[in-house]
C-alpha positions in Angstrom: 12.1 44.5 -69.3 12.4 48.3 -68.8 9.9 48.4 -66.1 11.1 45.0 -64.1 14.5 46.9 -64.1 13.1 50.5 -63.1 11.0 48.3 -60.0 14.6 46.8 -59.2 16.3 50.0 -59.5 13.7 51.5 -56.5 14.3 48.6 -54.9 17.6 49.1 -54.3 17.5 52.6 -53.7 15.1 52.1 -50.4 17.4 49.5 -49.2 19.9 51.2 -49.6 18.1 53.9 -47.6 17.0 51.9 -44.9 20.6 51.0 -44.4 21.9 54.4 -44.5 19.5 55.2 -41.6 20.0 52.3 -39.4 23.6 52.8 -39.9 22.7 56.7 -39.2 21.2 55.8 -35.5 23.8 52.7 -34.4 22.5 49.9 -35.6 24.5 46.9 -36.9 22.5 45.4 -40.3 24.6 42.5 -39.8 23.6 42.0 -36.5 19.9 42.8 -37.1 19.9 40.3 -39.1 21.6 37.4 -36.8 19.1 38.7 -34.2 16.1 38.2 -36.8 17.2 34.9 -37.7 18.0 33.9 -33.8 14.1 35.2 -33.0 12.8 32.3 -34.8 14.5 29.5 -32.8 13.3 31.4 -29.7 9.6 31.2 -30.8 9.7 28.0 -31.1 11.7 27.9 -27.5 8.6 30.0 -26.3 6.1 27.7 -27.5 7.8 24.7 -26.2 8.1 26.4 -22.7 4.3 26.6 -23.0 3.5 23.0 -24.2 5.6 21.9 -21.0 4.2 24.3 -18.4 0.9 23.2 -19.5 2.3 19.5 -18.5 3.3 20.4 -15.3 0.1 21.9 -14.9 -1.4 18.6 -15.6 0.4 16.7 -13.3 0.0 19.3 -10.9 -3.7 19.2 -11.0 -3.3 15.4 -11.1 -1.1 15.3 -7.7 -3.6 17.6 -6.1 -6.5 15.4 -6.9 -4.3 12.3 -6.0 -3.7 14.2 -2.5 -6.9 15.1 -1.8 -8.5 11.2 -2.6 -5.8 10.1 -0.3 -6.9 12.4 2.3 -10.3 12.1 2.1 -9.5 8.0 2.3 -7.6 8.6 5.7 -10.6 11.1 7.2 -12.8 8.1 6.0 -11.0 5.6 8.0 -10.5 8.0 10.9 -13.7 8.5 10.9 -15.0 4.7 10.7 -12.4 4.0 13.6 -14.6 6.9 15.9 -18.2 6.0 14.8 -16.7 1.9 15.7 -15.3 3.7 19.4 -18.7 4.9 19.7 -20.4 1.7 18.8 -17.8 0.0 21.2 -18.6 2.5 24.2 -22.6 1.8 23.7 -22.5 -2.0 23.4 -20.4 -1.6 27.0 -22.3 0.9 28.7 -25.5 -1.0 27.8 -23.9 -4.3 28.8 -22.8 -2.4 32.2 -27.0 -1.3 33.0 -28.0 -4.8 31.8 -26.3 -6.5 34.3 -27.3 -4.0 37.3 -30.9 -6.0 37.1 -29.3 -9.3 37.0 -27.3 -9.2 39.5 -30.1 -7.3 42.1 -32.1 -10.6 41.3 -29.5 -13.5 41.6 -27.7 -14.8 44.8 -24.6 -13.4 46.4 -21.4 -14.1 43.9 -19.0 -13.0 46.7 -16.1 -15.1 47.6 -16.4 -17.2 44.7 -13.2 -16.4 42.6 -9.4 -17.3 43.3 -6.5 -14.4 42.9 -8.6 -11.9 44.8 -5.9 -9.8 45.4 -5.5 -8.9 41.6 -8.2 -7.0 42.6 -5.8 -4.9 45.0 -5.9 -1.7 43.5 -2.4 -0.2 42.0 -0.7 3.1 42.5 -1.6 5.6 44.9 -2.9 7.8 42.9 -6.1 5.9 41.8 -6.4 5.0 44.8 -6.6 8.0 46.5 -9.5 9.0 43.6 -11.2 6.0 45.0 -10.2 3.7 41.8 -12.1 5.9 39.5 -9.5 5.6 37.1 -10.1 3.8 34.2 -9.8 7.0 31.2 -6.6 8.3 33.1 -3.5 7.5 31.9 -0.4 9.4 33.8 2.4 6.3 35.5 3.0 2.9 34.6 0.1 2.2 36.8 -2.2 2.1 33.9 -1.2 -1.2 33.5 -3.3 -2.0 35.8 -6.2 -0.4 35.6 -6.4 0.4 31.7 -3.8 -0.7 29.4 -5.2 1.0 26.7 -4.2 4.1 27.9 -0.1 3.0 27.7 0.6 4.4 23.8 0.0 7.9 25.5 1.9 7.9 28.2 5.3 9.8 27.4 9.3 9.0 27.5 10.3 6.2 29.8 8.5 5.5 33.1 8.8 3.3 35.9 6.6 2.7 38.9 7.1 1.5 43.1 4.3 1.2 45.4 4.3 -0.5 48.6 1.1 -0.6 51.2 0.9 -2.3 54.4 -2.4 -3.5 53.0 -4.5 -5.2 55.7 -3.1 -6.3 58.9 -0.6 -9.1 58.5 -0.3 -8.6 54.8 1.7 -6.5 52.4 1.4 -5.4 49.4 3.5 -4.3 46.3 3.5 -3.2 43.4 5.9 -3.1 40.3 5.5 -1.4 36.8 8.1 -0.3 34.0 7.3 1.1 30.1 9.1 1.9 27.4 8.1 3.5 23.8 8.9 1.4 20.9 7.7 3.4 18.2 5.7 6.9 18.4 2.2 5.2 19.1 3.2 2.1 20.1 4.6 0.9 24.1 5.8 -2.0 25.5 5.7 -2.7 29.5 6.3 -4.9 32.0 4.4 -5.3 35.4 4.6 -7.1 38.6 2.4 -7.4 41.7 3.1 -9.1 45.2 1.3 -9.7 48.2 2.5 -11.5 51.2 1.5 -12.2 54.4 3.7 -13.0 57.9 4.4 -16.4 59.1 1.9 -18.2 61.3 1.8 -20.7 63.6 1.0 -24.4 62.3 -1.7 -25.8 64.5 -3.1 -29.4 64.5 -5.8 -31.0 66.8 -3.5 -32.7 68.8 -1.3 -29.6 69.3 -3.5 -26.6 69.2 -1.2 -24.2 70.7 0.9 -24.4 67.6 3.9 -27.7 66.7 6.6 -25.3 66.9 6.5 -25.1 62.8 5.2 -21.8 60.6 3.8 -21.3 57.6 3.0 -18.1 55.1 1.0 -17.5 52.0 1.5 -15.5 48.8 0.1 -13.9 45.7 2.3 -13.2 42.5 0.8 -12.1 39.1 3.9 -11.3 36.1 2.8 -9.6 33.0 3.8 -8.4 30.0 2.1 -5.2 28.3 1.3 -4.2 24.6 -0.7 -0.4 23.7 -1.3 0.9 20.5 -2.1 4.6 19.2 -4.5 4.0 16.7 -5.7 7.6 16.0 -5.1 11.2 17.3 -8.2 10.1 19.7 -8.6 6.5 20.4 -5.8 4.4 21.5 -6.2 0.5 22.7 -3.6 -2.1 24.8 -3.6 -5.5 26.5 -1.5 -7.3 29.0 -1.1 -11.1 29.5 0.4 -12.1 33.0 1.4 -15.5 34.5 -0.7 -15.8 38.0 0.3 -18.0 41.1 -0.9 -18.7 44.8 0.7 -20.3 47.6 -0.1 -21.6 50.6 2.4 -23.6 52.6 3.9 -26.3 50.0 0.2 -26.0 47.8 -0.2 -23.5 44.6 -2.6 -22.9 41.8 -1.2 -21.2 38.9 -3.2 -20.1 35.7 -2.9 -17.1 33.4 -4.9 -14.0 32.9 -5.6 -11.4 30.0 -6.4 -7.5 30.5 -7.6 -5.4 27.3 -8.6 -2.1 27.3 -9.4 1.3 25.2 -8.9 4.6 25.8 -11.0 7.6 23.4 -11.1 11.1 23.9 -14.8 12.3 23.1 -15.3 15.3 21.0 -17.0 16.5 23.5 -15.4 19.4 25.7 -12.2 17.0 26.4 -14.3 14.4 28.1 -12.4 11.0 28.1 -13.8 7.9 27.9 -12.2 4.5 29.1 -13.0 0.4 29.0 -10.9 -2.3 30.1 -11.8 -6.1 31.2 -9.6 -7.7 33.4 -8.3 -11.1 34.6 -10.1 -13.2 31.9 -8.5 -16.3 32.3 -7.8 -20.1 33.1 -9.6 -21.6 36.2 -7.5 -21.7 39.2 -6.8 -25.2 41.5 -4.7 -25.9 45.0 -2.5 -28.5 44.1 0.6 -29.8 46.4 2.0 -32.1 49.1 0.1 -30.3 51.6 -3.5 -31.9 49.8 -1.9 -35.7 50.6 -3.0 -37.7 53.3 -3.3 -41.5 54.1 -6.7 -43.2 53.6 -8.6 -46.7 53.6 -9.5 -47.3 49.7 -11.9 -50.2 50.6 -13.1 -49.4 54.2 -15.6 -52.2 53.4 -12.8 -54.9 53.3 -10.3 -56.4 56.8 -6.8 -57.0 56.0 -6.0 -54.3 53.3 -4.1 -51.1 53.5 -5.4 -49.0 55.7 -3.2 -46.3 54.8 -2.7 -45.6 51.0 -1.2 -42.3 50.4 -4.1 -40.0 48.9 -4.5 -36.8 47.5 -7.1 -34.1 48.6 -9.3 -32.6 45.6 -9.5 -29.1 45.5 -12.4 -27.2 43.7 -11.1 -24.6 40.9 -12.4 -21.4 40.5 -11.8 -18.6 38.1 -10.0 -15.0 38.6 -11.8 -12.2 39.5 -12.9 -11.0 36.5 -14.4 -7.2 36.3 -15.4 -4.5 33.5 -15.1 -1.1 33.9 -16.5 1.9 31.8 -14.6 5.6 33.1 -15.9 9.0 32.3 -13.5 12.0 33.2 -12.5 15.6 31.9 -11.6 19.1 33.4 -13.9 21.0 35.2 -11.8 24.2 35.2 -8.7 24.6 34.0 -6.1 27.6 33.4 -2.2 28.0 33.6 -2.0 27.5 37.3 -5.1 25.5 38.4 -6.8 22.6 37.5 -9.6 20.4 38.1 -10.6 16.8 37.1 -13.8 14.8 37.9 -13.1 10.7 37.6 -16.4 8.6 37.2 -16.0 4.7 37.1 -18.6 2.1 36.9 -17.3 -1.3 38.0 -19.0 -4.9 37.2 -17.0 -7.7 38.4 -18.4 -11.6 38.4 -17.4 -12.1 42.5 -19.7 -9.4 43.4 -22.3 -6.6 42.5 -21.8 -3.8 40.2 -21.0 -0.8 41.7 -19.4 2.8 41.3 -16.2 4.7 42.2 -15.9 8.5 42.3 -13.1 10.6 42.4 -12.0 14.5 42.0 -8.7 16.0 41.5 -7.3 19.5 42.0 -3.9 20.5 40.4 -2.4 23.6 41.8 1.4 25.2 40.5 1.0 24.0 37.2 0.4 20.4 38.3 3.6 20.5 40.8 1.2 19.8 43.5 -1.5 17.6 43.5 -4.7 17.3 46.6 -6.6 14.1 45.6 -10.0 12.9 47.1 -12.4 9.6 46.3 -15.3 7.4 47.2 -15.4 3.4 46.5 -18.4 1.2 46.1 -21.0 3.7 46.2 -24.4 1.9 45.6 -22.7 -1.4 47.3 -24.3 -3.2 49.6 -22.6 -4.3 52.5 -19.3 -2.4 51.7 -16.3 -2.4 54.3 -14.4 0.6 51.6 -15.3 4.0 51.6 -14.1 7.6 51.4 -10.3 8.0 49.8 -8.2 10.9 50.3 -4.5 11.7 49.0 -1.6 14.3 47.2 0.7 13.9 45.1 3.9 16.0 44.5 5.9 16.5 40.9 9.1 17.9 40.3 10.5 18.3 36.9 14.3 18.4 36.5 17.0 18.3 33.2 14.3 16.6 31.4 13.7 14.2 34.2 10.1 14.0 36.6 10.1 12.5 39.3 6.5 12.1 41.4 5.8 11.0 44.9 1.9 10.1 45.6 0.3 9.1 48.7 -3.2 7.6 49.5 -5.1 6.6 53.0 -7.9 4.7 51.9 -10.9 4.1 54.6 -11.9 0.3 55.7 -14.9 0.0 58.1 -13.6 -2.6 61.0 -9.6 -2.6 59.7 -8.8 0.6 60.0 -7.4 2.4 57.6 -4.7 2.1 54.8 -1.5 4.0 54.0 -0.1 3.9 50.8 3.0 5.3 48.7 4.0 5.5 45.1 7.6 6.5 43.6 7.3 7.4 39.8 10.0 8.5 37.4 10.0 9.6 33.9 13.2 9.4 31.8 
């Protein structure tokens, strides 16, 4: 008992020291002790602050690998989408050279298709780069010639063009687009020929009956395009087609689809579109009728039962064309474009368009020059030559273009374009 009280004794003593020197340099033992009993809590704080970074660390990792599958899923299909453009471009480049062979050993096609003048070429632009413009996409033209270049085309744009085509007939041209979403367009297109009135002539009165007549073309579409990728974009067009002649017409309607990919390689673009695939085309009207004997074998019938010509039908010009183009130079103030175009259409043989481009004042003027039909046999079209001027306003562009396209025997062609961008 002595010694357990002489241990307790000491024990007092140096706590009672300890506290006479922590009193001695300022610190509270009460305090000290609250702060000793507060630490514990905190530890635990500490340790739970740990438990839950490492969570978010988990989750963060988790996210990150989520991210990157997701990604590496959209490069995959990105990619699929390219190597299928490529197949795409193949298959029609190959299906372009095997009919060059074909056609060299068949009969003449030409003059066998109705709606020739959907053929007419649109905007004076690609006409003045002698229609080698299949991978361009700049006006609501594009309509026409590709319409899978429309999803790239910015802001709102609508198209006039007007030609005094071949003697006797005019020509015009309508087009109007409008974005719907960032890689998706919607337009609207219009072409109309016409020619002037003629004289009605008969056997009996050659020198004309004192009546006229005239004949027409119309074609209405509508226009869908599509931004599939940062590179490959695709559109079509479905238009309502009519001729007239007189009091007789032959409707049918027509469908246009087309692609548009840039190539990685150096910026070259790369362009298919098939147009006028259609319904088969037939002269129908009160201008057909006529009076005739349905038993010529028999005396004492009707000589003269109202009849009705037949008329044969024939389908619309139908054509493929594959487009290469891409800079040759380009810097802040100059530019130049080459335009290649190989055309197969099922009236004639295939053939090929070139074209060249030179953009001076940052595009604000434009000197244009083409050639049609090159390897064509028997071609009346030739050498293409045009300019094109753009001025930029408040957000506004506004473009006038003009084209004089070369026909052996006719003469030659003026043409003009108005184009504005909202």
């Amino acid at each position: 008992m002595k010694r357990l009280r002489r241990t307790l004794d000491r024990s007092r003593v140096e706590t009672s020291a300890r506290v006479s020197l922590l009193t001695r340099i300022g610190i509270n033992v009460p305090v000290l002790k609250n702060l000793q009993t507060r630490m514990i809590p905190a530890g635990e704080a500490i340790r739970g602050t740990s438990k839950a970074s490492a969570r978010v660390s988990s989750l963060t990792r988790t996210n990150r690998i989520s991210n990157s599958r997701e990604s590496s899923a959209r490069v995959c299909l990105q990619t699929r989408m390219i190597r299928n453009a490529l197949f795409l471009i193949a298959l029609t480049m190959l299906t372009f050279v095997a009919g060059l062979p074909v056609r060299a050993e068949t009969r003449s096609k030409v003059g066998t298709s109705a709606a020739v003048f959907l053929r007419i070429p649109a905007g004076a632009r690609g006409s003045a780069l002698g229609s080698a413009y299949t991978s361009m996409a700049t006006d609501a033209s594009v309509m026409f010639w590709n319409p899978g270049g429309i999803a790239r085309l910015p802001g709102y744009q609508l198209t006039f063009d007007h030609t005094d085509w071949l003697p006797g007939i005019d020509y015009s041209y309508m087009g109007a687009f409008m974005p719907v979403t960032p890689d998706i367009s919607m337009g609207v297109t219009a072409a109309y020929l016409s020619t002037e009135a003629m004289d009605i002539t008969t056997p009996a009165y050659p020198m004309g009956t004192g009546e006229t007549y005239d004949a027409g073309s119309l074609a209405v579409g509508g226009s869908i395009g599509a931004r599939l990728t940062d590179r490959f974009s695709i559109g079509g067009t479905v238009k309502f087609i009519q001729e007239r002649i007189y009091n007789s017409t032959a409707n049918g309607v027509a469908f246009d689809v087309g692609t548009l990919f840039d190539t990685p390689f150096h910026g070259i673009r790369f362009g298919v579109a098939i147009s006028n695939v259609g319904t088969r085309l037939r002269m129908n009207g009160e201008d057909l009728n006529t009076r005739a004997d349905v038993a010529p074998d028999q005396s004492g019938n009707n000589e003269t039962v109202v009849s009705q010509l037949k008329t044969d039908s024939f389908d619309p010009p139908m054509v493929l064309r594959l487009g290469l183009s891409g800079e040759a130079w380009e810097s802040d103030q100059v530019r130049v474009t080459w335009l290649l175009d190989g055309v197969n259409p099922n009236d004639n043989a295939p053939s090929m368009n070139l074209g060249l481009e030179v953009g001076v004042i940052n595009d604000a003027l434009n000197l244009r020059a083409g050639y049609n039909d090159l390897f064509l046999d028997e071609s009346i079209r030739g050498w293409t030559f045009g300019a094109g001027v753009n001025y930029a306003t408040g957000g506004r562009v506004f473009r006038f273009d003009y084209a004089y396209q070369v026909f052996e025997y006719l003469g030659g062609v003026n043409r003009f374009t108005l184009s504005f961008q909202l």
